[in-house]
C-alpha positions in Angstrom: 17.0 -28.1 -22.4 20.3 -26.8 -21.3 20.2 -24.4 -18.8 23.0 -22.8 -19.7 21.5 -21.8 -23.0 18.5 -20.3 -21.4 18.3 -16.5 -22.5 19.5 -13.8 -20.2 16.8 -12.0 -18.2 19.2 -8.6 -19.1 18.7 -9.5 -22.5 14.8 -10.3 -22.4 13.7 -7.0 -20.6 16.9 -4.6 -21.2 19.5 -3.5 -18.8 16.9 -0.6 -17.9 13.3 -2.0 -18.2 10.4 0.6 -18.3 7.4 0.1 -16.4 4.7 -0.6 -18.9 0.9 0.4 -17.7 -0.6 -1.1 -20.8 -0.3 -4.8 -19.7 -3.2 -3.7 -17.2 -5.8 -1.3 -16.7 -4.9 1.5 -15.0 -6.3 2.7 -11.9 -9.9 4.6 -11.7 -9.8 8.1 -10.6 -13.0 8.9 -10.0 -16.4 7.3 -8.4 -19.5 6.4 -10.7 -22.8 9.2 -9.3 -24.3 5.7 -7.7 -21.0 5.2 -5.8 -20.1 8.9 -4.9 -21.5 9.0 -1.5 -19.1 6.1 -0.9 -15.7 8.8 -1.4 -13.1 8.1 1.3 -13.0 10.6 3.6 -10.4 13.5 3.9 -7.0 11.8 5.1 -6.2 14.0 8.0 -10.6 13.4 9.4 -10.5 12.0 12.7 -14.4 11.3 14.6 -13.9 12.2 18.3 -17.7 11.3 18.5 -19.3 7.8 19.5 -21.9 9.2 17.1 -19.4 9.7 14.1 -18.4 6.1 14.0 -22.6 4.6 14.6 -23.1 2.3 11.2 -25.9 4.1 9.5 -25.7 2.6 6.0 -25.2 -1.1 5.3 -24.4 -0.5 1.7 -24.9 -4.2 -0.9 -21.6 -4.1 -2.9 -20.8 -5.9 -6.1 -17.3 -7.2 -6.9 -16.5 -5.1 -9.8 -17.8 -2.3 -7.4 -15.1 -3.0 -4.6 -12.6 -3.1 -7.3 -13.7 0.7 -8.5 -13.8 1.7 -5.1 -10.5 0.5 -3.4 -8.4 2.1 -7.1 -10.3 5.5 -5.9 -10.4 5.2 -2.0 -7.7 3.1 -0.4 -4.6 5.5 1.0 -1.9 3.2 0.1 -2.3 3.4 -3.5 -2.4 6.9 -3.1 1.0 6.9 -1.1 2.4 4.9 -4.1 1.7 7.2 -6.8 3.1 10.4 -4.8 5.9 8.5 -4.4 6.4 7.9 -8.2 6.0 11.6 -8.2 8.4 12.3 -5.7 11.0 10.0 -7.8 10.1 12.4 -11.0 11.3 15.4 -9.1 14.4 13.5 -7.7 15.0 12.8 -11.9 14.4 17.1 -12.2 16.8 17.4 -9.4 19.7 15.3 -10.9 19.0 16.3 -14.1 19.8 20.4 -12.8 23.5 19.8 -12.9 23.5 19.8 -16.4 22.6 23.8 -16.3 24.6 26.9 -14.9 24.1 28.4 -11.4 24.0 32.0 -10.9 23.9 33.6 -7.4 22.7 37.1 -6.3 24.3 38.2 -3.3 23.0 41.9 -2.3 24.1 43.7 1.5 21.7 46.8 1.6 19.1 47.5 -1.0 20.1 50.5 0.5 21.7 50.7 3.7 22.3 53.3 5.8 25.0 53.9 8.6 25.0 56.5 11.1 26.7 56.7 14.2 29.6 59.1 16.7 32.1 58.2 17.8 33.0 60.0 21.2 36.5 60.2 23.0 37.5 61.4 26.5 38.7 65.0 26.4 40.5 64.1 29.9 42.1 61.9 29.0 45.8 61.9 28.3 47.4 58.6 27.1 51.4 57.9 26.1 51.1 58.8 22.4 48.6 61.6 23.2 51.2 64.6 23.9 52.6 66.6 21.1 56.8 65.5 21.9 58.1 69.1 21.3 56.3 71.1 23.6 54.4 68.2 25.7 50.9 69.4 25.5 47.9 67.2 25.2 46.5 66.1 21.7 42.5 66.5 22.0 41.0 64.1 20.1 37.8 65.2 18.6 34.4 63.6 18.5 33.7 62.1 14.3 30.7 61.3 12.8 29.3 59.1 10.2 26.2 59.8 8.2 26.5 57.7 4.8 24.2 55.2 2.4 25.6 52.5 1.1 24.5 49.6 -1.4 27.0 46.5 -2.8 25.3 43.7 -5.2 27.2 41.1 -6.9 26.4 37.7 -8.8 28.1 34.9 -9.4 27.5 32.4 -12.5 29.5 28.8 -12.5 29.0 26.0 -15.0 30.6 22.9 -14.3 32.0 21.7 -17.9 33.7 18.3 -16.8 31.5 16.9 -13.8 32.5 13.0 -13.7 29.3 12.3 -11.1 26.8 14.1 -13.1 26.0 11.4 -15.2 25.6 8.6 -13.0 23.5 10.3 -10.6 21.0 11.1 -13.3 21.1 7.1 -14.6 20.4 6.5 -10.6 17.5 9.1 -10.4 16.1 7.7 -13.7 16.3 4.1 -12.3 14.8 4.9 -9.3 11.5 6.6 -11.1 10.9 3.1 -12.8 11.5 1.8 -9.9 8.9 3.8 -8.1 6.8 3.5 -11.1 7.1 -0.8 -10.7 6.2 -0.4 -7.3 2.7 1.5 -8.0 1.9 -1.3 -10.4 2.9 -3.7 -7.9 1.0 -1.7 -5.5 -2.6 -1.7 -7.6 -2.3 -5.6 -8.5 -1.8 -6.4 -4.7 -4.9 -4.0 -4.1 -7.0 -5.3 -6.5 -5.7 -8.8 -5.1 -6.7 -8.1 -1.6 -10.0 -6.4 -2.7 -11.2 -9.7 -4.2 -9.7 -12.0 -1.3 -11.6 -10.1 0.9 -15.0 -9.8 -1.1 -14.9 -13.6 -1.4 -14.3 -14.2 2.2 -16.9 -11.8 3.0 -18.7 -14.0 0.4 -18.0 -17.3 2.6 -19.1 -15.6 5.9 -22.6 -14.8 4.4 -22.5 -18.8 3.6 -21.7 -19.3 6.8 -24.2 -17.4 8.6 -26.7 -19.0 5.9 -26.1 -22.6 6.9 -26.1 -21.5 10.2 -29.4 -19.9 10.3 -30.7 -23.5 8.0 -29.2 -25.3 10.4 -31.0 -23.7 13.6 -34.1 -24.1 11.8 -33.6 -28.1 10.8 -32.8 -28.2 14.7 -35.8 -26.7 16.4 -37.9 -28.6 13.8 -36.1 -31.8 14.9 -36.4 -30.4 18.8 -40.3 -29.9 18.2 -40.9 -33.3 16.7 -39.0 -35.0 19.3 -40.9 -33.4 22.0 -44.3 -34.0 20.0 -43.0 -37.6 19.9 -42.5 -37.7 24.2 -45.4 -36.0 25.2 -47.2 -38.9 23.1 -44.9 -41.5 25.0 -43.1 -43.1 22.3 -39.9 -41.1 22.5 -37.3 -41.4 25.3 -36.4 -38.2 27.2 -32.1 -39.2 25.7 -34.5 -38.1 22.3 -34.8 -34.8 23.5 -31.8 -34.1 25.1 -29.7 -35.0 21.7 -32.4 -32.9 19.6 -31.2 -29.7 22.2 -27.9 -30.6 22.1 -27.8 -30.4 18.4 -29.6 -27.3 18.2 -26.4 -25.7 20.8 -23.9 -27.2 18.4 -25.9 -25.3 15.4 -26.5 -22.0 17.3 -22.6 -22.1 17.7 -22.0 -22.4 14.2 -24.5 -19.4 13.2 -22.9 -17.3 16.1 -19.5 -17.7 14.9 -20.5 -17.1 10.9 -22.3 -14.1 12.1 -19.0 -12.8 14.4 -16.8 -13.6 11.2 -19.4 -12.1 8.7 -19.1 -9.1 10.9 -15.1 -8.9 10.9 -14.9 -9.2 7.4 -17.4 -6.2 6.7 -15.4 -4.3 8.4 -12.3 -5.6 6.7 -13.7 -4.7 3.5 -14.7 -1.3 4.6 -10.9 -0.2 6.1 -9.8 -1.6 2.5 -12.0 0.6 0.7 -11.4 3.6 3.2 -15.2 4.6 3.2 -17.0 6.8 5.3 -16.9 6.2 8.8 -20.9 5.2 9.2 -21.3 2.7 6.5 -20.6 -1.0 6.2 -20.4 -2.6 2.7 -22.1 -6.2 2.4 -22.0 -8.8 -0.4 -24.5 -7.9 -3.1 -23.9 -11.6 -4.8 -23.6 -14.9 -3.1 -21.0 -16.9 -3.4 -20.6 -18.4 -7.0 -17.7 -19.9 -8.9 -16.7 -17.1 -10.9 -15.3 -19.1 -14.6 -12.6 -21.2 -15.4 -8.7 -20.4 -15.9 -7.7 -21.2 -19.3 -3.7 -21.1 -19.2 -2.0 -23.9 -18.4 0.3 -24.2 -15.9 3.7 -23.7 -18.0 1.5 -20.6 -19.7 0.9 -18.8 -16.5 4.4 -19.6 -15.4 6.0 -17.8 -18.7 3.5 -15.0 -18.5 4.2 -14.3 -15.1 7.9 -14.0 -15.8 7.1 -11.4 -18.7 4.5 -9.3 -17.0 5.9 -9.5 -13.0 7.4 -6.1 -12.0 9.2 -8.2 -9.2 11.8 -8.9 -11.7 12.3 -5.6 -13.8 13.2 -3.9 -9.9 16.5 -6.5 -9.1 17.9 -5.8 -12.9 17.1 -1.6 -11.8 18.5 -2.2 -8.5 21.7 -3.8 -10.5 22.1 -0.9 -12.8 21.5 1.6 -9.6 24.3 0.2 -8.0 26.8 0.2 -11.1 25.5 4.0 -11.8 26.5 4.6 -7.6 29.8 2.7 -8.6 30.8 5.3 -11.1 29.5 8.0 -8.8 31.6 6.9 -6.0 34.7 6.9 -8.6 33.4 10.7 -9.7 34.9 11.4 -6.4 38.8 11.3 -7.3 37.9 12.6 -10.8 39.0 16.4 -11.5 36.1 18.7 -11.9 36.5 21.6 -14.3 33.9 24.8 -14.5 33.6 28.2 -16.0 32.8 31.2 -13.6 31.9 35.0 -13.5 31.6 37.0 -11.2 30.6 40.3 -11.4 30.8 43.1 -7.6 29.8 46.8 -7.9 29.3 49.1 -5.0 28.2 52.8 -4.0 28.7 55.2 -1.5 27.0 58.5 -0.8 28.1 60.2 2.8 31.0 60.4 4.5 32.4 58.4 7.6 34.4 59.5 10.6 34.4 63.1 10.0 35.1 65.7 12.8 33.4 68.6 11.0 30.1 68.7 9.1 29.0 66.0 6.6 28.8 66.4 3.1 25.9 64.1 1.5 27.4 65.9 -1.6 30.8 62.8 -1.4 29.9 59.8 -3.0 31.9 57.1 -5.2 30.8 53.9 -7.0 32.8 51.0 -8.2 32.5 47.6 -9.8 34.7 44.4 -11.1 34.0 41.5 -13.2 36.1 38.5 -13.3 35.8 35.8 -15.5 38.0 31.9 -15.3 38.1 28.3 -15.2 38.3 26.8 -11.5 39.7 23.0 -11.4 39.2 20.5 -8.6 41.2 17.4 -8.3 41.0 15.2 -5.1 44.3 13.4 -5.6 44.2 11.0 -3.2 41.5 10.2 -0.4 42.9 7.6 1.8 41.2 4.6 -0.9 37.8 6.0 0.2 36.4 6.3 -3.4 37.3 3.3 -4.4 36.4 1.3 -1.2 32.5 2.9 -2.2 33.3 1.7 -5.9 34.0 -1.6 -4.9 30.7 -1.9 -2.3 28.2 -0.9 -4.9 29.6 -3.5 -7.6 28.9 -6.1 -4.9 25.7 -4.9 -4.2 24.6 -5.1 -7.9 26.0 -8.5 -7.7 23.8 -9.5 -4.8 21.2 -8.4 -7.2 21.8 -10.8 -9.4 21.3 -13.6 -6.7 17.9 -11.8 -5.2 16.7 -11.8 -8.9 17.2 -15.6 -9.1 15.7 -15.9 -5.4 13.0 -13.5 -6.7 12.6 -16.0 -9.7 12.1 -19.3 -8.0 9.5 -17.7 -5.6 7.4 -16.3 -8.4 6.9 -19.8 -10.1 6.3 -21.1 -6.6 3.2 -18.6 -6.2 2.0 -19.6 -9.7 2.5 -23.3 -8.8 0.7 -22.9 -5.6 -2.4 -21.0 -6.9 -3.0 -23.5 -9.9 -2.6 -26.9 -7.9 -4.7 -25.2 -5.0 -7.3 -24.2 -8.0 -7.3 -27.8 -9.2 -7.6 -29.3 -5.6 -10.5 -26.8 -4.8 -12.3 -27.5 -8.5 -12.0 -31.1 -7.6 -13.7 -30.4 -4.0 -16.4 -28.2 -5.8 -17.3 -31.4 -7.2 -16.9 -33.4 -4.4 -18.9 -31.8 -1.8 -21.5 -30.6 -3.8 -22.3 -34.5 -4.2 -21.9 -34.3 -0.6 -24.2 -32.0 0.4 -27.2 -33.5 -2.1 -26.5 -36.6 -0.7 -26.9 -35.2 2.7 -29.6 -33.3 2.2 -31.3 -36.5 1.1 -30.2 -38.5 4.2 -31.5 -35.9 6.4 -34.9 -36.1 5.0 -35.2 -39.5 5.2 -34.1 -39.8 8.4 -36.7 -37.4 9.2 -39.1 -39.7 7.8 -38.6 -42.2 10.0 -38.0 -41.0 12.9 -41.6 -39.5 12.3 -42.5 -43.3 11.5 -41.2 -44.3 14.7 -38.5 -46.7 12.8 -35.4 -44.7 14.0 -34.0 -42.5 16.5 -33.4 -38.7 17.2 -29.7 -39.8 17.1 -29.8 -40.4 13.4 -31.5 -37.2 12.6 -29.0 -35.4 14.6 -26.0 -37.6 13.3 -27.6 -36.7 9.2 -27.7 -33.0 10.1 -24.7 -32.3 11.4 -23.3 -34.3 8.2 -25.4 -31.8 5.8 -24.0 -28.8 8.0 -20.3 -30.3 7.8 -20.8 -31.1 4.0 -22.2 -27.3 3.0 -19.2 -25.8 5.1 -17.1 -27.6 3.0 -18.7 -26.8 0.3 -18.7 -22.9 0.9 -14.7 -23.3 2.0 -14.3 -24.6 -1.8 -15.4 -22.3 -3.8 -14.4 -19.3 -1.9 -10.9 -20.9 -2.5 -11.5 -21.3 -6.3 -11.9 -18.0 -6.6 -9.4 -16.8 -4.6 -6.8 -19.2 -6.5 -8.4 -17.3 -9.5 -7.6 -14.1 -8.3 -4.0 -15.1 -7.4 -3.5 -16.3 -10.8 -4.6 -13.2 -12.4 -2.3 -10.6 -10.1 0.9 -13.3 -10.5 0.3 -14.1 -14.2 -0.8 -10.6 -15.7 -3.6 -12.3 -17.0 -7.2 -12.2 -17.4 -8.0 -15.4 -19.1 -11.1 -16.5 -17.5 -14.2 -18.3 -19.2 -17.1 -17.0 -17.5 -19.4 -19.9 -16.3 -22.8 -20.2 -17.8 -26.0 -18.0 -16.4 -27.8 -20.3 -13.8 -31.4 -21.7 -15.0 -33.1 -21.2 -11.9 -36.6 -21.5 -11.4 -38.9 -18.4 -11.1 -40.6 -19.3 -7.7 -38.8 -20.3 -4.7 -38.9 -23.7 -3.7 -41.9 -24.4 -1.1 -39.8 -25.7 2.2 -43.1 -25.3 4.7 -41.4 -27.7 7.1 -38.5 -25.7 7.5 -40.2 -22.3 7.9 -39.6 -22.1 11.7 -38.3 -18.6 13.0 -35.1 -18.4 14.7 -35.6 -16.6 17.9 -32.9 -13.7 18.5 -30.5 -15.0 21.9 -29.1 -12.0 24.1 -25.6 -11.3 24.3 -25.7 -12.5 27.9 -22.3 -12.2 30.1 -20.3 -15.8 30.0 -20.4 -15.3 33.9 -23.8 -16.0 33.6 -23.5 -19.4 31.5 -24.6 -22.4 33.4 -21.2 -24.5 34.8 -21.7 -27.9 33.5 -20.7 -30.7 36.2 -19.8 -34.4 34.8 -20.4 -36.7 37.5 -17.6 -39.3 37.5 
């Protein structure tokens, strides 16, 4: 196809596109009875007791649970949508200039004035003789005793106002803008929510196969030892059998450190109280099948990305700042009135009595046109003119940027959900495999036709392989999850309810406690010494 006869993205989603909530759910608002005791606490809390911040709960959390939970709790989301409503009173603001002002202007509701004023009688200056006889002109005290009150208001409305208009296009564009950036907000969330629910998923795996793999290693520790206190196993026997069970020890230690980070992950995510911990309620399970092709989900995520709809805003922001920055060295015409009045009651500077009797009132109304015309301002306006039509122009190239990263992401989630389905497969055949090897190996070793080192080598396979096999379809379902928040899509065929049996399997040989290890200092570790 000829690219240059591919539509124009203008043309597809308007030179103003409207963010459009019904392509998704919309954010909860409020918390289910079960979950109310999980509310986020108040923003401004802060514990200043060890006690306050002791985990009391450890509260079993499903995924559609964590999804309710972060719409309700989490902060940022709660940032985003004031900020949406901070843009729709910006759009109020702009939109004012379209109405008259009036302004009240009052000096003394009322005010009164006293005072004296008091002259030297001895006191005899150049101008203070009388010229025909040269005697001295006393100048007598005055007073002032009087109430006074002036109000006036003033009413302008701006009839030709060349900046009016673009402002309020640039205030409008900014609310969708704002209003984009919520729904970008809540698909990240939701996102982040199920990223980190399936790695906190993988870290329960993890500290599962640990735990299985201690066990498989003290029970291949005890038969080895059985096997050298009889005198047909070598003391090398035991020592790999130990070494084994430090190698498997590690790996429950470290899923049990990670299972413990990403707990608390999940629980600054969902803001909840500061004494509870959320766990996994389900294990780790491949969560359907993603239906779309590839050039589906790439089309789809073009339609439905809010990425997109901002550049063509930010495009007809700057052209509306353009024209603003032009208003400038427009003329501006406006109709005023204004209306004075004023009263007096008293009199002022008076050298006899004061007669409260003497007042006056007065007012004045004046009504016009005032014009404004910046002629000429040096090439300022049109400098700013010309700086905003290259900023919607580098727009343009941060949409196509914008573009090409978006199928990128799509690309990326569906080839990693195809290499992690193929791995699903792969290692699950591993780990049955495995599984198998190690039980033989088990068997004879107990026959006495094998050694500890096979056991060990067969174990540490199974471990590997079930790792694997955890890493797999915790990335499946991320990939899933990627898919849906950079697609817009929900198409996902739910895999079929497991037929498991009633009773748990009997594993008798494996039923060996795992004895709890201190948290000893390292300092403390033995220094191993390698002779040469």
């Amino acid at each position: 196809m000829d690219q240059s006869t591919l539509p124009n993205a203008i043309d597809l989603k308007g030179s103003r596109p409207k963010a459009d909530p019904s392509v998704m759910a919309p954010a909860a608002t409020t918390l289910p009875e079960d979950l109310d005791a999980l509310k986020s606490p108040d923003s401004l809390a802060l514990p200043d007791l060890p006690s306050q911040v002791t985990i009391r709960e450890l509260r079993p959390l499903t995924l559609a649970e964590v999804e309710r939970l972060v719409e309700v709790n989490n902060p940022s989301l709660k940032a985003a949508a004031s900020q949406v409503e901070q843009a729709k009173s910006a759009v109020l603001a702009a939109i004012s200039a379209w109405y008259p002002t009036v302004n009240l202007t009052a000096n003394g509701l009322p005010q009164y004035l006293e005072g004296e004023q008091y002259r030297n009688p001895d006191f005899i200056g150049a101008n203070s003789v009388i010229p025909e006889t040269g005697d001295p002109i006393r100048q007598p005290n005055t007073y002032t005793s009087r109430w006074s009150a002036s109000f006036s208001a003033q009413v302008q409305w701006n009839l030709i106002d060349p900046v009016r208009v673009p402002q309020i296009s640039a205030a409008r564009d900014n609310f969708e803008k704002a209003s984009d950036a919520y729904l970008i907000a809540l698909r990240e969330l939701r996102l982040q929510s199920s990223t980190s629910y399936f790695q906190l998923q993988r870290q329960d795996e993890q500290v599962r196969i640990g735990q299985e793999s201690v066990r498989a290693s003290l029970l291949s520790l005890r038969d080895a030892r059985a096997r050298y206190q009889a005198g047909v196993a070598t003391k090398l026997e035991v020592l790999e059998a130990q070494t084994q069970l430090s190698r498997d020890r590690q790996v429950l230690t470290d899923g049990l450190g990670g299972q413990a980070r990403a707990r608390r992950s999940l629980a600054a995510l969902l803001d909840l109280p500061q004494d509870v911990t959320p766990t996994a309620a389900n294990p780790s399970r491949v969560i359907g099948i993603w239906q779309p092709s590839l050039q589906e989900s790439i089309i789809a995520a073009y339609a439905f990305r809010e990425e997109l709809d901002q550049f063509i805003l930010d495009i007809s922001i700057n052209n509306s700042n353009a024209n603003a920055a032009l208003a400038a060295v427009q003329p501006v015409l406006s109709i005023f009135n204004n209306f004075n009045t004023s009263k007096n009651q008293g009199q002022a500077n008076r050298t006899g009595s004061i007669d409260m009797a003497d007042y006056n009132w007065n007012y004045s109304n004046a009504v016009g046109l005032n014009a404004t015309w910046a002629i000429f301002d040096g090439g300022r306006a049109r400098a700013q003119y010309r700086r905003n039509k290259q900023r919607a122009e580098e727009s343009k190239f941060n949409f196509a940027s914008e573009r090409d990263r978006i199928r990128s992401e799509v690309e990326d989630s569906f080839y990693n959900l195809r290499e992690s389905s193929q791995n699903i497969h792969t290692t699950s055949t591993e780990v049955l495999s495995s599984a198998e090897s190690l039980r033989l190996a088990r068997l004879r070793f107990q026959a006495g036709v094998t050694t500890q080192r096979e056991v060990v080598d067969t174990q540490r396979d199974l471990t590997n392989a079930e790792v694997r096999y955890a890493n797999a379809i915790t990335d499946y379902n991320i990939s899933i999850a990627q898919l849906r928040r950079r697609t817009g899509l929900d198409q996902v065929l739910a895999c079929p309810a497991l037929n498991l049996p009633a009773t748990k399997p009997n594993q008798v040989d494996l039923d060996i406690p795992i004895e709890s290890q201190p948290n000893r200092p390292p300092c403390e570790a033995p220094v191993p010494i390698v002779q040469g």
